[in-house]
N, C-alpha and C positions, 0 to 999 in steps of 0.2 A: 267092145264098148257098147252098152246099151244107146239105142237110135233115138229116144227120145222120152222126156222127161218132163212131169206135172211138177210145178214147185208150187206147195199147200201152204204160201207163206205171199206177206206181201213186203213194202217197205223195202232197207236198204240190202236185208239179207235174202231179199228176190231179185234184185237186181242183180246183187253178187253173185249167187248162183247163177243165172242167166250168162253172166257175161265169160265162166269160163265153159261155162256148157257151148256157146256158139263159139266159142276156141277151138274145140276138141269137137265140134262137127255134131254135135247133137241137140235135136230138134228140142224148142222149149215151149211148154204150156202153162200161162199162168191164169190164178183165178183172184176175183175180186169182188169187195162189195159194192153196194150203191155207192156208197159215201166214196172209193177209190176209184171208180170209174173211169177218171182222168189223170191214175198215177203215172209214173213212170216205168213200172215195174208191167204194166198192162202192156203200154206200147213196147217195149224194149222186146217181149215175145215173140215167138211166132204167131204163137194162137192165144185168144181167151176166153174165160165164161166167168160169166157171173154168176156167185152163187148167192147171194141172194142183202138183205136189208145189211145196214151199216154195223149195228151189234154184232160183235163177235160170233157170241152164241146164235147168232142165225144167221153166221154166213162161214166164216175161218174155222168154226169148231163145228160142225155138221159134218162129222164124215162120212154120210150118206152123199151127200149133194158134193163132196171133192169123188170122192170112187169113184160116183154117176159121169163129172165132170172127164176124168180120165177113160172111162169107158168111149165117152161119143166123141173123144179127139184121139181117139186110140194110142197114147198113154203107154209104152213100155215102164216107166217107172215114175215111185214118187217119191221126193225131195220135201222133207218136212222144213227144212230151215232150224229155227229156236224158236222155243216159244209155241201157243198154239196148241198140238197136236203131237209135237213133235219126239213126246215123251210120254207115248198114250200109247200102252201094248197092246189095247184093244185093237186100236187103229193099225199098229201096225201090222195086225195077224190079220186084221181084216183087206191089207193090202197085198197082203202074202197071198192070201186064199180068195183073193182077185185075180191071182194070177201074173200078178205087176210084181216089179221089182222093189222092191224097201230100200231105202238108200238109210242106212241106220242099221242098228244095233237088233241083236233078235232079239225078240219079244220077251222070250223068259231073260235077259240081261235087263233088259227095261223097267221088268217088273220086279226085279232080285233086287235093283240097283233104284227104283223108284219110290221107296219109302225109307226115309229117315233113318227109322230104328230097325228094321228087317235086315238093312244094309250094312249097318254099326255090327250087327249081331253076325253078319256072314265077314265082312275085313275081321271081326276079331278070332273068327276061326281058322281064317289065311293066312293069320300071324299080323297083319296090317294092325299097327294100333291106334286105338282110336279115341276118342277124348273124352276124361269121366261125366258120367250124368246118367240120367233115367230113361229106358226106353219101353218100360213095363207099358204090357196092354189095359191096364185097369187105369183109364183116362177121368176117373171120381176127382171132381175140384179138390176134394180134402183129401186126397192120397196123393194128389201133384200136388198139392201145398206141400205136405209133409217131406216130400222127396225133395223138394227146394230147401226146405230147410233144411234137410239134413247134407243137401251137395255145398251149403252157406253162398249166401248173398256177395258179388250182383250171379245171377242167372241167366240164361237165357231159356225163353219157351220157341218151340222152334214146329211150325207145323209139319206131320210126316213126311206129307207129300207136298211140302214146299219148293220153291226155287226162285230166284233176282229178288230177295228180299222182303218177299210178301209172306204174312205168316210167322214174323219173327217178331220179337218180342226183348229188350233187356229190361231186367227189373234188380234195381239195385236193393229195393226191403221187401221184408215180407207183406208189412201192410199193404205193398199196391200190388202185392201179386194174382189175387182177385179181376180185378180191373184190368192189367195185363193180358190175364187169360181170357179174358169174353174177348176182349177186344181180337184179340192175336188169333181164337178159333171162327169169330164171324169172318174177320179178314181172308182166312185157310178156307173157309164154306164155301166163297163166294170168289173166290181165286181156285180154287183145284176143288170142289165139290167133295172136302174131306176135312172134317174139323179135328180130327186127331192131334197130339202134341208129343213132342219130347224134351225132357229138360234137360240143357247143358251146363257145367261150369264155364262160368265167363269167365278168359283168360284176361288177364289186365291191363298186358301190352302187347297183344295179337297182332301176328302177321297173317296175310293170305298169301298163301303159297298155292300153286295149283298146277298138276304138269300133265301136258297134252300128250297122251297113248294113242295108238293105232296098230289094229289089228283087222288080218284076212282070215279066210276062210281056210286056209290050210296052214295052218298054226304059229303061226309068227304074230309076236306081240311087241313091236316097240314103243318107245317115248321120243318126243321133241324138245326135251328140255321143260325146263319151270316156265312159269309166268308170277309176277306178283300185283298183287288187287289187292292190295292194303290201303290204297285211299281210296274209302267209299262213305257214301251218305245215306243216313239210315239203312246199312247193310245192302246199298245200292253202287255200286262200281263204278268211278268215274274218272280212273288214271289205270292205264293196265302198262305193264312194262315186262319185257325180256330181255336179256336173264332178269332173279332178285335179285336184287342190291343185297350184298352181305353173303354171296351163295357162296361157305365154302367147295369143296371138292370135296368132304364127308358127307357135309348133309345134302348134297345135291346126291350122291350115288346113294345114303339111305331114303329119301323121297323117290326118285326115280326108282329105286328096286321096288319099292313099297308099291305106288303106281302100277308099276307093270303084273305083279303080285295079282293085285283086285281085280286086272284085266281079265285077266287069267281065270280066276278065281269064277269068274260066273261066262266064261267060253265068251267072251266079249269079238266082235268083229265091226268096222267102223274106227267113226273117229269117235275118244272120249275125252273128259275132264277129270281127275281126279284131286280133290279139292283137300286141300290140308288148313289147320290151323295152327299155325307156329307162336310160341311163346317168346316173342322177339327182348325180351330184359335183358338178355346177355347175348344179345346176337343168335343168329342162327344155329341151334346145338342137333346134333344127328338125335338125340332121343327128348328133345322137346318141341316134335312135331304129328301132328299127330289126324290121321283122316278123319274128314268132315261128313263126305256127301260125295257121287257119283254123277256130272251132268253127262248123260248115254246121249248127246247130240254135237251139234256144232258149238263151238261158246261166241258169243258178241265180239269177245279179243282175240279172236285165232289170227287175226293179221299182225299181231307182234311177231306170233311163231314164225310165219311166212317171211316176214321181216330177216329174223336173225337165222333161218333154217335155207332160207329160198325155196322153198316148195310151196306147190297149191294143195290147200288141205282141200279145197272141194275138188280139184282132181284127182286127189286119193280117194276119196269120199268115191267119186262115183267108177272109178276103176275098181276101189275092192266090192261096190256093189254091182259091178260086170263080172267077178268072179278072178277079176286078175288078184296074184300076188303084189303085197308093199312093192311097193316101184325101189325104195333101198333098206337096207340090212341096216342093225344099230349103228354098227361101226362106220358106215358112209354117211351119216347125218352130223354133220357139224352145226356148229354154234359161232358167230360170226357178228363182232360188233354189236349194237344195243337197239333197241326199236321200244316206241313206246306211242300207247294211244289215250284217246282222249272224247269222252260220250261228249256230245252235243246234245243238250235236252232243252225242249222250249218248255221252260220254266223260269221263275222271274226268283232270283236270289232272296232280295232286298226283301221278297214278301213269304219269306220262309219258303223258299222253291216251288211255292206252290204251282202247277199247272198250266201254259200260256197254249192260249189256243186261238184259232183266227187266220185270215187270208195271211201269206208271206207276199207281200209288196213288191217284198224286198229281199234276195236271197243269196247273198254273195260269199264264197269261199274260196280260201288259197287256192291258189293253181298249179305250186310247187310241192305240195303236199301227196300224201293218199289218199281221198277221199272216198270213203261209203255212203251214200245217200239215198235213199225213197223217195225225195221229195225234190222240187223244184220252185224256179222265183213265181208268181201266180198260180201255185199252187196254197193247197190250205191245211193246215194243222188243225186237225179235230178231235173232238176230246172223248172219239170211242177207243181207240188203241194207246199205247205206251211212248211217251215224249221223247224218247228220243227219234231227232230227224237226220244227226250225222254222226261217222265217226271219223277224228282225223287223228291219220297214222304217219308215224315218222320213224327214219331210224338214223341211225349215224354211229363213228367213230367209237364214241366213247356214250357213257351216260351222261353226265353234263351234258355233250353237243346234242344229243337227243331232247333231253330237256329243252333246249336253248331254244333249239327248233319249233318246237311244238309250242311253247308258249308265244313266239313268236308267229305261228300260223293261227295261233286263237286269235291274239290281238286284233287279227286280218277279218275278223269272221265281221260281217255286215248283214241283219238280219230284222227286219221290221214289219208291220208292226208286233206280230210275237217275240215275246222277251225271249232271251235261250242265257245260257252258263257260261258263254265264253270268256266275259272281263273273268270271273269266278274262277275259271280254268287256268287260267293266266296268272293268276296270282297262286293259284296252288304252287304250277308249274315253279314260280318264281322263286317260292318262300325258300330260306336258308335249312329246314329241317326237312325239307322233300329234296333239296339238291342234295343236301348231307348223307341220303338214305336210311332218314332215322325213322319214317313214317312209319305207323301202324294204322288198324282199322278207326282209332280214336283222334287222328289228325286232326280232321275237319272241324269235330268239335273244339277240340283245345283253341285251336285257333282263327272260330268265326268271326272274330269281329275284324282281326286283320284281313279275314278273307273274302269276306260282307259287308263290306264300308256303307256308310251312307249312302242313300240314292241321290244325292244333292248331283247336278249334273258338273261337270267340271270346267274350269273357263274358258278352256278350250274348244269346249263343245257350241257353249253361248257364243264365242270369236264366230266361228263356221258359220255357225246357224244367221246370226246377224248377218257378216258377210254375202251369204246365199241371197238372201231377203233384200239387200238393198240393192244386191243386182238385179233381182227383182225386179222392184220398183224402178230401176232405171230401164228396163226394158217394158214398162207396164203392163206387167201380166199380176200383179200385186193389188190385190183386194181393197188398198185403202194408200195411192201413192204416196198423201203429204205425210205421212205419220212418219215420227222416229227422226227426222232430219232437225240438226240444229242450227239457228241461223249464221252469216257469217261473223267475221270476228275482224279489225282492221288491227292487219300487223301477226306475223305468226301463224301458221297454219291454222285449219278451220276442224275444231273437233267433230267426228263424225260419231253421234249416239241412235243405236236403234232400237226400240224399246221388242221385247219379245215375250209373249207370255210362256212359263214353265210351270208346268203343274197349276196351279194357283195363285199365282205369285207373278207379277210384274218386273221384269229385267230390263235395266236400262245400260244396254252395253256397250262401254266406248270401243271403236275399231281402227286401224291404221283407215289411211284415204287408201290403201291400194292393197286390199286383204286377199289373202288365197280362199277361195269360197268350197272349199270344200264340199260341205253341207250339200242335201241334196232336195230337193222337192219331191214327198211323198204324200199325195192327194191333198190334204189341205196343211200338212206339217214339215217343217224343214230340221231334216232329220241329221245329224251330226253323229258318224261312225267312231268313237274313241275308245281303243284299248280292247277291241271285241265287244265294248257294248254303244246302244245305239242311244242317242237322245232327243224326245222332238221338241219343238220349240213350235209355238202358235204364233201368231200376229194377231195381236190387242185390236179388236176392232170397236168393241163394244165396253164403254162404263158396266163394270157390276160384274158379278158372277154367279154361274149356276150354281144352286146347292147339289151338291151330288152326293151327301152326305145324309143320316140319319141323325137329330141334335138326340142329345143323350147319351143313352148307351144302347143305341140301335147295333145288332150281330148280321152284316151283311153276309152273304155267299160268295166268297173271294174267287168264287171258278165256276162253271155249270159242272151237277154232278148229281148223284141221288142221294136222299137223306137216309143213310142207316141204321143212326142211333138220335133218338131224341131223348136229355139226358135229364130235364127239368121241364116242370108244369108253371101253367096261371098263378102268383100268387106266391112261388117260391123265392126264400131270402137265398141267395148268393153270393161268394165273396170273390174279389178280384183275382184272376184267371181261372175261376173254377171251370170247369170242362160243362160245356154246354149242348152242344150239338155234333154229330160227326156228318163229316161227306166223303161220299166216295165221288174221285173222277180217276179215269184212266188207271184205275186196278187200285191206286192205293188210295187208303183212309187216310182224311184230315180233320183234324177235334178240334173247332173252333171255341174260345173261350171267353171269358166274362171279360170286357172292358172295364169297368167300374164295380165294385161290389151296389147290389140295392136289390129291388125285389122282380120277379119277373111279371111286368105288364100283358105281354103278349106271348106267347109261345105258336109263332105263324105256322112254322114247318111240320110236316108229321110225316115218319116212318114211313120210306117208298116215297115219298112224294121228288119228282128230276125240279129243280133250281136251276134257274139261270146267275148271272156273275153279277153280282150286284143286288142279289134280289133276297129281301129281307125275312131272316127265319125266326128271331127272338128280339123281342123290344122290352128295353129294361129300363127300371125308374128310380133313379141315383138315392142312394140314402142320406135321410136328412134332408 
């Protein structure tokens, strides 16, 4: 077993690593930037270094300053994690020929298996099949229009060297497949430093299917079974489960063969992902499945496999990078009851998921559960890396009890003041066509409005909140004690009303005389935990209200982020939702769009310019 280990990754998949590494007795070094200074993943090491400013690109993706880093803490190996680096063969040859150990895939599988259409073109020589579309090197707008056309609409554009959704693209006509493509190659530039494309046919009831391989260096190649990632949001994974729902014993032994196949096929060693897209219309069929893409790393869901397999994949991980053989043979690996997980993303539903960033006050999760985490309560969610802060894993009996469970450990999540997914989660969890096992990639959409209710707070949350508050005031620690009480009454109980401000809006809440106070006091807001989401409520101290608003049709900046596309000038007529401005925060683009059709007054923001939340980029003047 290698003595000791750099992990070039931070968050909750640094901790993981960490935590079976000091299991198995070997020494762990992690790095970090400014902005992480005070993670968890810092302390939880033995040792760390800083590598330098909060930006990715000059701190997690410098792989000069991680080598340098492993060199002065002398470093037997490095441990990329996901993400990052982790799928960079340059890095990885350059940790070879450091002389350090690679905990991952060799180099040439990295780079056979790290482009799109290079990959498509090598499974379909392995016999692996794989899903019609275009993977021609001549990337001309008008020779990838043509091929869209001629594969028929909807499409997907897909960047080569894409991966967790970035880079993708569905365009149901041709008209907007122009604007798709800018959009989908700036996206690919500025995520993987490769604006290349491939176009696929879009299947129309898509499943994700995906089954985890592992391979040593003395020739053995197995599988752990399927995974399915069929509910995701904008090609972003947010329910992972094992087994699939629907998994014959046909199509399960033609994926798994297929899998092990690709393994093979490029001398693979490590753990992989081999990624299918299943035509789920008639259920699961042995020849209506078909390879996607190759992740050569750890995946974000390998704890369902762990779940249903009982083994540690990062134990394997770093025994086959010791040079040991698979720890068992195909036939010693079973499959065992159901497990299923769940992203926690601090993103705020209700406002199109855009982005939440900010101190956590507030940071509470199930105790009965699995949980992965990076982060901690008084810690802070920043908007240089990727939102998710947890993952909770469950497993049990059956799939329903799995279910059951896990929607019930959402509900539990307590998380303030950053917004996170968890009410969101919970009703996926819930809905009748996710227990039924009907879901595909297009769930979420079908059904956002059941699954994104109004932000209206619910009256439960207002009971709590009132209740907290006039314990409050009875203990006077409360900003303004006479407020909210109403006088007595002769005869019959004395109604108790305490007036609460939410959002905007003035709440006059009647409550029992003897309410359970839930609620909590979170710096100046009394915060009410319901359903996994959080609610705060103010005390009205003051007649009137700030404007916190632009009157018109002012275009605020919903998140801090940088401006990428500025899409309209001074002067321009507009119609209602036209695409106005793009922002990037935390890797992905968001196209903010026209409130009102009129003419554009102001055009604030300009290309490259970082925004803060709230801060005004395009001011428009209603027509008529």
């Amino acid at each position: 077993m290698i003595e000791s280990v750099l992990i070039a990754n931070r968050g909750e998949i640094a901790c993981r690593i960490i935590k079976t590494a000091r299991r198995l007795g070997v020494r762990t070094i992690a790095v970090y930037s400014e902005a992480d200074a005070e993670a968890p993943h810092v302390r939880l090491a033995d040792e760390a270094v800083l590598l330098g400013p909060a930006p990715a690109r000059e701190s997690y993706l410098v792989a000069d300053r991680i080598l340098a880093a492993a060199k002065a803490t002398g470093a037997a190996a490095i441990h990329p994690g996901y993400g990052f680096l982790s799928e960079n063969a340059q890095f990885a040859q350059a940790v070879i020929d450091a002389g350090l150990v690679w905990v991952g895939p060799p180099p040439s599988a990295i780079l056979a298996m790290g482009l799109k259409d290079a990959a498509k073109t090598l499974m379909q020589k392995a016999g692996v099949p794989v899903t019609p579309g275009y993977l021609g090197e001549d990337q001309d707008p008008e020779r990838l229009r043509r091929e869209a056309d001629a594969i028929g609409y909807p499409v997907l554009i897909k960047a080569v060297a894409g991966g967790g959704g970035k880079g993708m693209r569905k365009v149901e006509r041709g008209e907007d497949f122009d604007a798709a493509l800018t959009s989908c190659r700036r996206e690919a530039a500025a995520s993987f430093g490769d604006d290349r494309v491939l176009i696929e046919k879009y299947i129309t009831r898509p499943r994700h299917i995906e089954v985890q391989v592992f391979a040593d260096r003395h020739g053995q190649v197995v599988h752990l079974f399927e995974r399915d990632c069929s509910v995701q949001r904008r090609h972003q994974k947010v329910i992972e489960e094992a087994p699939a729902p629907g998994m014959t014993q046909a199509a399960r032994a033609a994926v798994t063969e297929a899998a092990v196949r690709a393994a093979r096929a490029v001398n693979y060693e490590g753990a992989g992902t081999i990624e299918f897209i299943a035509d789920g219309s008639e259920g699961l069929q042995p020849d209506r499945i078909w390879f996607m893409e190759m992740n050569t790393r750890l995946q974000v869901e390998h704890p369902v496999t762990e779940r249903v397999t009982g083994q540690d994949l990062v134990e394997w991980q770093l025994r086959v990078a010791s040079g040991e053989p698979l720890p068992l043979k195909q036939d010693e690996i079973t499959l065992t009851g159901w497990a299923m997980e769940a992203r926690l993303y601090a993103e705020s539903p209700e406002a199109g998921f855009l982005p939440s960033t900010g101190p956590l006050r507030r940071f509470r999760l199930p105790d009965d559960v699995r949980i992965d985490t990076g982060v901690e309560e008084g810690g802070e969610v920043t908007p240089f890396y990727d939102p998710m802060i947890a993952k909770l894993i469950v497993s049990g009996p059956t799939r329903e009890a799995a279910a059951r469970r896990l929607a019930k450990a959402c509900r539990a999540v307590e998380v303030y003041p950053v917004k996170t997914n968890a009410g969101f989660l919970a009703r996926v969890l819930d809905h009748p066509d996710f227990l039924s096992g009907a879901a595909d990639t297009g769930f979420i959409e079908r059904h956002a409005e059941a699954l994104v209710p109004a932000a209206a707070a619910p009256p439960a949350a207002a009971q709590q909140a009132a209740a907290r508050l006039r314990v409050a005031r009875s203990a006077g620690v409360s900003a303004d004690p006479w407020r909210g009480a109403v006088g007595f009454r002769i005869g019959g109980p004395r109604p108790i009303v305490v007036a609460l401000k939410a959002r905007d809006e003035i709440l006059q809440v009647t409550i029992d005389d003897q309410p359970a106070p839930d609620a909590v006091l979170i710096d100046d807001a009394y915060v009410a935990f319901v359903d996994g989401e959080a609610h705060g409520f103010g005390e009205p101290r003051v007649s009137g209200a700030l404007d916190g608003g632009v009157a018109g049709g002012g275009v605020l900046s919903p998140m801090p982020g940088k401006v990428v596309a500025l899409l309209v000038e001074a002067g321009a007529s507009v119609e209602l939702g036209q695409p106005l401005v793009t922002v990037e925060a935390m890797k992905m683009e968001h196209t903010l769009t026209a409130p009102v059709a009129g003419v554009v007054a102001e055009a604030l923001a300009r290309v490259g310019d970082q925004v803060t939340e709230g801060q005004l980029l395009v001011r428009l003047e209603k027509k008529g």
